[in-house]
KOLGU-685213 format. One record per residue (C-alpha): residue number from 1; residue in three letters; x, y, z. Coordinates in nm, 3 decimals. Layout:
% residues N
{i = NUM, aa = ALA, X = X, Y = Y, Z = Z}
...
//
This chain:
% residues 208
{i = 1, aa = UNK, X = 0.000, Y = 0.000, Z = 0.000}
{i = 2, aa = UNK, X = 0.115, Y = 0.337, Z = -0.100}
{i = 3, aa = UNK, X = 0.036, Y = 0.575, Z = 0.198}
{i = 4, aa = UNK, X = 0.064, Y = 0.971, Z = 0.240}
{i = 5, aa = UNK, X = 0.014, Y = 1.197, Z = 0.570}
{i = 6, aa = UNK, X = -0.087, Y = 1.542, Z = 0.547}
{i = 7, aa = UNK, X = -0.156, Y = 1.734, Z = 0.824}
{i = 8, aa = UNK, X = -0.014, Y = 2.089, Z = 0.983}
{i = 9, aa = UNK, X = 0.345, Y = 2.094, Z = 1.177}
{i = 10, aa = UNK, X = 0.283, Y = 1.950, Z = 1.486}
{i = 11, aa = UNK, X = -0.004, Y = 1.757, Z = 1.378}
{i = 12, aa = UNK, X = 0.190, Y = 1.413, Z = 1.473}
{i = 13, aa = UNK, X = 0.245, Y = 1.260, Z = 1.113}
{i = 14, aa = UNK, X = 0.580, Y = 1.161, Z = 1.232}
{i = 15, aa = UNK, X = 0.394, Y = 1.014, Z = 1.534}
{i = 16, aa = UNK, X = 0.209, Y = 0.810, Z = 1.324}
{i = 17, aa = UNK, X = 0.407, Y = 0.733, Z = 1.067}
{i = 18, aa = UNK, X = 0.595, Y = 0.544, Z = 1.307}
{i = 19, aa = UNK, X = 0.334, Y = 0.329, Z = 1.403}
{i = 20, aa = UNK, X = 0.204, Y = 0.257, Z = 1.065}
{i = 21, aa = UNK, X = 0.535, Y = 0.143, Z = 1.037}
{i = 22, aa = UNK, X = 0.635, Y = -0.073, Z = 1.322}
{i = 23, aa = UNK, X = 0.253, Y = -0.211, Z = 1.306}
{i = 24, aa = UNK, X = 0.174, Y = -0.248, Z = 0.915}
{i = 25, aa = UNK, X = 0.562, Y = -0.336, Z = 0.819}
{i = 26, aa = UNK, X = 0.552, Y = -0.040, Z = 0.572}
{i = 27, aa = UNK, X = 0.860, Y = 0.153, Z = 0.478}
{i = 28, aa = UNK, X = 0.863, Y = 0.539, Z = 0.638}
{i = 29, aa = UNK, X = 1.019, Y = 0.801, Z = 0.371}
{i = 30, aa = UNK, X = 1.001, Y = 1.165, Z = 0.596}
{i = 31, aa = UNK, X = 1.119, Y = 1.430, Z = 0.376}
{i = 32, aa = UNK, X = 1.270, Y = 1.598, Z = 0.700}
{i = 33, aa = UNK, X = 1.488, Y = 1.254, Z = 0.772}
{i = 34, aa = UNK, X = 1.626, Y = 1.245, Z = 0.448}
{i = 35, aa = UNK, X = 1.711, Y = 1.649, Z = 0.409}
{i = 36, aa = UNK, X = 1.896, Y = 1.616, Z = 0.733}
{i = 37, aa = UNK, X = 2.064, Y = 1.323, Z = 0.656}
{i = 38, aa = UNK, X = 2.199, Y = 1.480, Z = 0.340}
{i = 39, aa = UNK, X = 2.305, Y = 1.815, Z = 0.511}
{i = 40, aa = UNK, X = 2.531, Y = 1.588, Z = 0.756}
{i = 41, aa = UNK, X = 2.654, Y = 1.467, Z = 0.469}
{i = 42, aa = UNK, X = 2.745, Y = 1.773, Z = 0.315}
{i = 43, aa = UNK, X = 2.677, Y = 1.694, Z = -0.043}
{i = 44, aa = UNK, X = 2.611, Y = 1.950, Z = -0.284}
{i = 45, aa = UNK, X = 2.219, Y = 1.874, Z = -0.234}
{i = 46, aa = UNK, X = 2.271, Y = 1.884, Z = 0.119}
{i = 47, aa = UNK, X = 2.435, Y = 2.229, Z = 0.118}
{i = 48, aa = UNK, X = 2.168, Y = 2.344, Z = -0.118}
{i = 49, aa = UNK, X = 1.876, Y = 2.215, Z = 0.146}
{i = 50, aa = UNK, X = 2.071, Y = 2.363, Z = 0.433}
{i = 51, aa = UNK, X = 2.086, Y = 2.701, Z = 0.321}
{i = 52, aa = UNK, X = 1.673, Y = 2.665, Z = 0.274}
{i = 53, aa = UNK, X = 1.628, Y = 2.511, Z = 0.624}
{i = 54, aa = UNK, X = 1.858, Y = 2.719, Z = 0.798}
{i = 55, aa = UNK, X = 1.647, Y = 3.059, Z = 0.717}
{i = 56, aa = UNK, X = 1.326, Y = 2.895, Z = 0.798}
{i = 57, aa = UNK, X = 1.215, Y = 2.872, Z = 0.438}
{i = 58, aa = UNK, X = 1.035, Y = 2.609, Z = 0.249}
{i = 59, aa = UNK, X = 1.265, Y = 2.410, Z = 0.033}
{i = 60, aa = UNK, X = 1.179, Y = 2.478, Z = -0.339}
{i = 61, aa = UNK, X = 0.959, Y = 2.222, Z = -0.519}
{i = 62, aa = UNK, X = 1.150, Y = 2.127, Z = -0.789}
{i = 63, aa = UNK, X = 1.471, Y = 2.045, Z = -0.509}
{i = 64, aa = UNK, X = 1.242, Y = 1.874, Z = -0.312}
{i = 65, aa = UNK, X = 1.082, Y = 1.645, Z = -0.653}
{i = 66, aa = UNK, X = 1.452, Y = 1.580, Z = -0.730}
{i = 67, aa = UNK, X = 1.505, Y = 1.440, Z = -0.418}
{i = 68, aa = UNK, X = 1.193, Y = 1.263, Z = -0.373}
{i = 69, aa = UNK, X = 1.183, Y = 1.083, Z = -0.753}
{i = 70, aa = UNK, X = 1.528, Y = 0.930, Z = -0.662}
{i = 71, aa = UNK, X = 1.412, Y = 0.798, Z = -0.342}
{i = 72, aa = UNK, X = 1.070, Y = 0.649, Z = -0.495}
{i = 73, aa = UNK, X = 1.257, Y = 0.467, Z = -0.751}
{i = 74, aa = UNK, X = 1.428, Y = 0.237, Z = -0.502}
{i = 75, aa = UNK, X = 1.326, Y = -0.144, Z = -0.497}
{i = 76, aa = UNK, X = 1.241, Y = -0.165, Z = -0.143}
{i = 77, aa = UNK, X = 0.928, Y = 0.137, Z = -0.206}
{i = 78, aa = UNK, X = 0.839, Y = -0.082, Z = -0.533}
{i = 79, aa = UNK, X = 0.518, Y = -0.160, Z = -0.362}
{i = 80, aa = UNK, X = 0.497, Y = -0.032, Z = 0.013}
{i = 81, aa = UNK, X = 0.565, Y = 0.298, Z = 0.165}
{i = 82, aa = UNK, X = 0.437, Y = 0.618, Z = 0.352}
{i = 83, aa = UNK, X = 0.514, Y = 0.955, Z = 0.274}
{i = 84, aa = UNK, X = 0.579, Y = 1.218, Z = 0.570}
{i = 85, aa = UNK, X = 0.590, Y = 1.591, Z = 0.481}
{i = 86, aa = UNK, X = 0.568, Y = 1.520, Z = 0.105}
{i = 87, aa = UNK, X = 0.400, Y = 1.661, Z = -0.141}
{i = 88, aa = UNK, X = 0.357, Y = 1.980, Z = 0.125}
{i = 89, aa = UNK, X = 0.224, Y = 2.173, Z = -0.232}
{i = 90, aa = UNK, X = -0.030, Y = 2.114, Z = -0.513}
{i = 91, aa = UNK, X = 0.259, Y = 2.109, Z = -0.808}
{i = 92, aa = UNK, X = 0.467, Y = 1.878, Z = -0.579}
{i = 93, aa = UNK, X = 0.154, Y = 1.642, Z = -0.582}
{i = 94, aa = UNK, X = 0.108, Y = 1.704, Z = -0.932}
{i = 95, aa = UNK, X = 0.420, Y = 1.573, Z = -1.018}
{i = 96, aa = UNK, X = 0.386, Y = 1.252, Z = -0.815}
{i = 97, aa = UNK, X = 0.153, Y = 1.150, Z = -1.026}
{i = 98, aa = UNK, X = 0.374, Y = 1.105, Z = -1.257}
{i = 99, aa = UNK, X = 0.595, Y = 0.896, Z = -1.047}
{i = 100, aa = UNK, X = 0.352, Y = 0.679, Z = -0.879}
{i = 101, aa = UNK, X = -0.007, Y = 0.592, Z = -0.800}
{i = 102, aa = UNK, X = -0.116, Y = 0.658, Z = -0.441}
{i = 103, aa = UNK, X = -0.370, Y = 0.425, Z = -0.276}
{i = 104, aa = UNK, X = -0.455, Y = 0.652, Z = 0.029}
{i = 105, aa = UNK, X = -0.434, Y = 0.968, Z = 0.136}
{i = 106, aa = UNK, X = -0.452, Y = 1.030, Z = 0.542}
{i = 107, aa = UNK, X = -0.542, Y = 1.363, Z = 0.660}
{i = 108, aa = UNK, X = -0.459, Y = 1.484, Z = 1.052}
{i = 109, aa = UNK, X = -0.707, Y = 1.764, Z = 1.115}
{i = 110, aa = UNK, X = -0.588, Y = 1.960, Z = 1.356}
{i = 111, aa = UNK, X = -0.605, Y = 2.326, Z = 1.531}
{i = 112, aa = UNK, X = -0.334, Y = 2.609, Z = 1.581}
{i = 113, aa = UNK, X = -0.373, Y = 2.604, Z = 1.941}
{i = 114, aa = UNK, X = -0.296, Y = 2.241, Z = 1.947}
{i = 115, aa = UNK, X = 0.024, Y = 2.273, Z = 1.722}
{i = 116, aa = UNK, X = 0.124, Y = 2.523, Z = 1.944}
{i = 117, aa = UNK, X = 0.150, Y = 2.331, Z = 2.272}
{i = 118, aa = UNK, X = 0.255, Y = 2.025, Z = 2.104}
{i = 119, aa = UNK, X = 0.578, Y = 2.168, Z = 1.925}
{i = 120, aa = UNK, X = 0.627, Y = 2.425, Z = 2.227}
{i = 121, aa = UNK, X = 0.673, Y = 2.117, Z = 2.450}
{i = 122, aa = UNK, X = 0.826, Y = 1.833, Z = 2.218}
{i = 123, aa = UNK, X = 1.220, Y = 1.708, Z = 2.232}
{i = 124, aa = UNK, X = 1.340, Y = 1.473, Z = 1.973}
{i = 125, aa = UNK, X = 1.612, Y = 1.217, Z = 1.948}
{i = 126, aa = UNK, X = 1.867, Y = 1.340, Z = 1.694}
{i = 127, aa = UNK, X = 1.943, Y = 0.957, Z = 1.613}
{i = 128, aa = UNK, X = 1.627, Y = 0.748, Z = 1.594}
{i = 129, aa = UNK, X = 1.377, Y = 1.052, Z = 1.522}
{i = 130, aa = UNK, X = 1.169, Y = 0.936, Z = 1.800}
{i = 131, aa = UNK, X = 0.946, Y = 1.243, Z = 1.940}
{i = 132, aa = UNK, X = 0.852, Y = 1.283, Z = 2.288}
{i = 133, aa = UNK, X = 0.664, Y = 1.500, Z = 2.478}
{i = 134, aa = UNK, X = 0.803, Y = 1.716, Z = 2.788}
{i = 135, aa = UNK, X = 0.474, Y = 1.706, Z = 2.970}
{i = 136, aa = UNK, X = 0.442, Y = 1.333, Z = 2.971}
{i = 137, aa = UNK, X = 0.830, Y = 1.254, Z = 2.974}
{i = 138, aa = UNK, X = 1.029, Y = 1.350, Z = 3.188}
{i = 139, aa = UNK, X = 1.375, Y = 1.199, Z = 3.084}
{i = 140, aa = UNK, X = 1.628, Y = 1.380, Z = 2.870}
{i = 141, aa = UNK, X = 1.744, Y = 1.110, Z = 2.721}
{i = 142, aa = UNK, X = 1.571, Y = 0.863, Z = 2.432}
{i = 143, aa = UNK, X = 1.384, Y = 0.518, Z = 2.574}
{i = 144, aa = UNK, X = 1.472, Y = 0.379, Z = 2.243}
{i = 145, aa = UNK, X = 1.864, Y = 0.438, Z = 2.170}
{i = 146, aa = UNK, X = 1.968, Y = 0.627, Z = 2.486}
{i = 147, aa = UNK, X = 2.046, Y = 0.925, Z = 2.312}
{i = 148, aa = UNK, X = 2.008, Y = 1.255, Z = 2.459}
{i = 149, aa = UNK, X = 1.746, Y = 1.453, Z = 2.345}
{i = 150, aa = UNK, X = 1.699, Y = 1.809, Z = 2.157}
{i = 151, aa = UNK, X = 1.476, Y = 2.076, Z = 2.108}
{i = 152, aa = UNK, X = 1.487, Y = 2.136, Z = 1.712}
{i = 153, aa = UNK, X = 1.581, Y = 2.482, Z = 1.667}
{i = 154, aa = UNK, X = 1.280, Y = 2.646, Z = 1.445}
{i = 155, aa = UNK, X = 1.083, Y = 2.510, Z = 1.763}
{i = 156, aa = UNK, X = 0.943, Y = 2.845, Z = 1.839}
{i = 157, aa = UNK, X = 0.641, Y = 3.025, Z = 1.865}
{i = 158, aa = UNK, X = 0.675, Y = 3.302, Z = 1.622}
{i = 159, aa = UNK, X = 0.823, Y = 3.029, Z = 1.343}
{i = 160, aa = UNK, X = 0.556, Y = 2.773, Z = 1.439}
{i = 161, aa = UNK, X = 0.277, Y = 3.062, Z = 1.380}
{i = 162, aa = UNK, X = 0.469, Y = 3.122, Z = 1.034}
{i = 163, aa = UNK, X = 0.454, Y = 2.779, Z = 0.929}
{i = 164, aa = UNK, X = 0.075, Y = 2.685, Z = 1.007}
{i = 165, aa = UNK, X = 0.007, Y = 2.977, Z = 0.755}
{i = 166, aa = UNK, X = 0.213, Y = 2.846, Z = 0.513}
{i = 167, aa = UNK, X = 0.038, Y = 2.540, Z = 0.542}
{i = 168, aa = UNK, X = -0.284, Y = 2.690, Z = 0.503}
{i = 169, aa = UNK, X = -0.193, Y = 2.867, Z = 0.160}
{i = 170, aa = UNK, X = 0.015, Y = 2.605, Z = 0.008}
{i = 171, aa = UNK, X = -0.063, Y = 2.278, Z = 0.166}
{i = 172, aa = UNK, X = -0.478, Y = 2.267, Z = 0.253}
{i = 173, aa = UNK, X = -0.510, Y = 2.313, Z = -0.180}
{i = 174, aa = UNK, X = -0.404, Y = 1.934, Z = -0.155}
{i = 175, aa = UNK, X = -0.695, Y = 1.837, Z = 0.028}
{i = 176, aa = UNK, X = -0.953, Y = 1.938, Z = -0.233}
{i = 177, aa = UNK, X = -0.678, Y = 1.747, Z = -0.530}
{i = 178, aa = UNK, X = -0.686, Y = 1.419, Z = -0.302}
{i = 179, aa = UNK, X = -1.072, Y = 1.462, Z = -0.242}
{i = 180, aa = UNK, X = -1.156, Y = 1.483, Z = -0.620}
{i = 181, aa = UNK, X = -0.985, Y = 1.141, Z = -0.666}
{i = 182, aa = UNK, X = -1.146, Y = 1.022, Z = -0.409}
{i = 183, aa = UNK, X = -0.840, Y = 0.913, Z = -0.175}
{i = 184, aa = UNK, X = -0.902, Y = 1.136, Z = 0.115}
{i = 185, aa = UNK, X = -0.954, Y = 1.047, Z = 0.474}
{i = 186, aa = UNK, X = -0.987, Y = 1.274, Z = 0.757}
{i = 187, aa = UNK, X = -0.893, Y = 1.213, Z = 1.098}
{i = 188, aa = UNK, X = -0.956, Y = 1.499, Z = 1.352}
{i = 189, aa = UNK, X = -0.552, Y = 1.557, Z = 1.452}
{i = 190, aa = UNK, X = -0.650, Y = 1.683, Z = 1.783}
{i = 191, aa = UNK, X = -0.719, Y = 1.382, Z = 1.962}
{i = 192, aa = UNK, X = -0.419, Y = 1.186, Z = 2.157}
{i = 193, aa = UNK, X = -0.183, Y = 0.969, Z = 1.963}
{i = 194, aa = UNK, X = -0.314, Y = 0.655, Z = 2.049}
{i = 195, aa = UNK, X = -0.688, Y = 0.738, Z = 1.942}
{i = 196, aa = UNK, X = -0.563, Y = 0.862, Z = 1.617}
{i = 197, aa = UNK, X = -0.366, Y = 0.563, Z = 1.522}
{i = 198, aa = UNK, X = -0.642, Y = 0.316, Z = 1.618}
{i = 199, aa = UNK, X = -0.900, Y = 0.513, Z = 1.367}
{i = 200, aa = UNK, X = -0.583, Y = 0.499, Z = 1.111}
{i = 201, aa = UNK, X = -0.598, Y = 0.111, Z = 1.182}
{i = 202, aa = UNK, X = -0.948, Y = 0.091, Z = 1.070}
{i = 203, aa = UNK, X = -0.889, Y = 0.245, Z = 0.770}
{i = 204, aa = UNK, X = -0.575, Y = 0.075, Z = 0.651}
{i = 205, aa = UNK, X = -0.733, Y = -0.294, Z = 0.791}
{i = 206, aa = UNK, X = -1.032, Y = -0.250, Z = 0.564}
{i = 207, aa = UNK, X = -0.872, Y = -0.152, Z = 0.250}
{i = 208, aa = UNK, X = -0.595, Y = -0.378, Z = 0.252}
//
């Protein structure tokens, strides 16, 4: 099954993209992942990305397509995967099309106000990527690797408030695209993780 999460920053797609994951035994692509993997690496793309990231910005469509056509040409996504944080714009999902077909498209619903304490209070494990949450863990280090954890630096309220607009003018146009093709399905992204992931359960259990 060929899976994409949309949803604002701080929505939890990375959440649940995990679980799909670990549960359904589908491969995770995150557009974030693989950006900041290449700017460790410093390649030439990797500079490119960094000088995007570094200023806040949105990296440019046809940089992020690039990136994103190489990656979905690999044998292991030949017939599973879930996309994280891509196609954020209408062109970008215009142009997967060409790539591949998509079988679902998951949508995680969710309020300013809830971005805003979720992001304003999250820590993340620079090795693993898992995410947790300062209110309901109180470690500084990762349960998973042992790693010790980090704020991520556009973490803040003025940047999250910038972001959640730019979702609203270039992302929420993809939820009218995936509706016309009838691959939409909306989950209200302000519920806790675990109720989200169970409706997401439902949904990929009955169209498997």
């Amino acid at each position: 099954m060929k899976i994409i999460l949309i949803g604002p920053p701080g929505s939890g797609k990375g959440s649940q993209a995990r679980l799909i994951q670990k549960n359904f035994n589908i491969p995770h692509i995150s557009t974030g992942n693989i950006f900041r993997i290449m700017m460790n690496e410093e390649t030439s793309l990797g500079k490119e990305i960094f000088k995007y990231m570094s200023e806040a910005k949105l990296v440019p469509d046809d940089l992020v397509i690039k990136v994103m056509k190489e990656y979905l040409n690999r044998e292991e996504f030949k017939n599973n995967f879930l996309l994280d944080g891509f196609p954020r714009t209408l062109e970008q999902a215009e142009q997967l099309e060409n790539i591949v077909d998509i079988d679902i498209v998951i949508l995680l619903d969710t309020h300013l106000k809830i971005v805003q304490k979720r992001v304003l209070t999250r820590m993340i494990c620079p090795y693993c990527g898992d995410v947790y949450n300062t209110v309901s863990y109180s470690k500084v280090t990762c349960n998973s690797c042992g790693a010790t954890l980090k704020a991520r630096k556009d973490d803040n309220a003025a940047i999250i408030k910038e972001r959640f607009k730019e979702y609203e003018l270039l992302t929420k146009p993809l939820i009218k695209y995936y509706k016309d093709k009838n691959k939409l399905k909306t989950i209200d992204g302000d519920q806790p993780i675990e109720v989200i992931f169970d409706t997401i359960k439902k949904m990929l259990v009955s169209d498997l």
